[in-house]
C-alpha positions in Angstrom: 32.7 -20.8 149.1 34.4 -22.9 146.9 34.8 -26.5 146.1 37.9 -27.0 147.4 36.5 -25.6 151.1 33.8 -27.1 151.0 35.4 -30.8 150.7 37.8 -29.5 153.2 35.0 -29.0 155.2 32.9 -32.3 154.8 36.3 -34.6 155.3 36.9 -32.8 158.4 33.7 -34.0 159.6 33.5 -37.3 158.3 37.0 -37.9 159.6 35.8 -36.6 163.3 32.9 -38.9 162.7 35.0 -41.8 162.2 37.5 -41.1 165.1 34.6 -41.1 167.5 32.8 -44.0 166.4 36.7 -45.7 166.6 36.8 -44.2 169.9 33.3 -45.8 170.8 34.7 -49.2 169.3 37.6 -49.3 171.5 36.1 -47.7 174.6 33.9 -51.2 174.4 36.6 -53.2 175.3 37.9 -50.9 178.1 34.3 -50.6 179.7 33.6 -54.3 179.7 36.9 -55.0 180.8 36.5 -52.7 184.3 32.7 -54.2 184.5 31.5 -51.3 184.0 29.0 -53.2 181.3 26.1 -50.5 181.3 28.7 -48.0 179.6 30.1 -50.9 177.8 26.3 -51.3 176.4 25.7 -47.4 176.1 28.9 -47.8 173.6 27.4 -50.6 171.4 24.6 -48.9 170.7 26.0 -46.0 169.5 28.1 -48.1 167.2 24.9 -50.0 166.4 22.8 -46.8 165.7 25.7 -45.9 163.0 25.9 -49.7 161.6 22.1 -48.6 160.9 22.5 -45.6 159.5 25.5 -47.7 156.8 23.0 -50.1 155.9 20.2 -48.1 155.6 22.6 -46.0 152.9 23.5 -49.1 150.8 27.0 -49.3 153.1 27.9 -45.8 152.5 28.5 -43.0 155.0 26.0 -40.5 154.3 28.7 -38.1 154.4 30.2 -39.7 151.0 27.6 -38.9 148.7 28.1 -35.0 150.1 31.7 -34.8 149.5 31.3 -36.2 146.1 29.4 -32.8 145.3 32.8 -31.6 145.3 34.9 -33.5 143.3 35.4 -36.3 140.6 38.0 -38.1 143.0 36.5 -41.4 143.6 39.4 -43.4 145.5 38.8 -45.0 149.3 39.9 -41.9 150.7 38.4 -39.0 149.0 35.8 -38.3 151.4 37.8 -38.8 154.6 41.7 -38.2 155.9 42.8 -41.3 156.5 45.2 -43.3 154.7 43.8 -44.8 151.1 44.7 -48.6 152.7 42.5 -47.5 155.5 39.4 -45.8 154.2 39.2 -48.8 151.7 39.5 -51.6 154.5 37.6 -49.6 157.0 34.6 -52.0 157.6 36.5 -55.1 157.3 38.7 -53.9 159.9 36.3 -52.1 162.5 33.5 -54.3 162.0 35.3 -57.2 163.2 36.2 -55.1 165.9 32.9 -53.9 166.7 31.6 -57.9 166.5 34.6 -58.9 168.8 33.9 -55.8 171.5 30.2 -57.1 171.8 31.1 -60.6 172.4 33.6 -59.9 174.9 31.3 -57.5 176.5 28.4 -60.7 176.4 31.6 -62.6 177.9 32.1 -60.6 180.6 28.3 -60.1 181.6 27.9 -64.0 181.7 30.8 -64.4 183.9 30.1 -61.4 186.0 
């Protein structure tokens, strides 16, 4: 298969990957939110199993260092469709997210 597939292939993946774990991020909110705070927990871990898996890999998505197999392309984006702006703020953006989700779920447990 060539290259060009084969990247294809990997940024499909690492693009679902990402859309879930956004999906997990914000379904953190909505979970503590209607109390339902086990979920809401279920949710962070997932999140936290993947923050594990980043800084076990030196920040890096696993996934990265596959799709560079396939190409010399080294901007934000060229493992992943999403915008460049997007893959290069990623963890700035998300992470505060993630930090935010967990304190509001914390929030919501206390005052439960």
């Amino acid at each position: 298969m060539p290259g060009n597939q084969q990247l294809h292939r990997v940024k499909l993946l690492h693009t679902s990957a990402w859309a879930f774990f956004v999906c997990c991020i914000v379904a953190i909110y909505l979970a503590a939110w209607q109390g339902a705070l086990g979920l809401a927990s279920i949710y962070i871990a997932i999140v936290a199993f993947e923050v594990g898996v980043l800084a076990f890999n030196a920040w890096r998505c696993p996934l990265t260092a596959v799709a560079a197999q396939y190409t010399d392309d080294r901007a934000p984006n060229f493992d992943i469709y999403l915008p460049r702006w997007l893959a290069q703020y990623n963890k700035e953006i998300f992470g505060p997210l993630y930090v935010l989700g967990v304190l509001f779920t914390l929030y919501r447990w206390r005052t439960a």
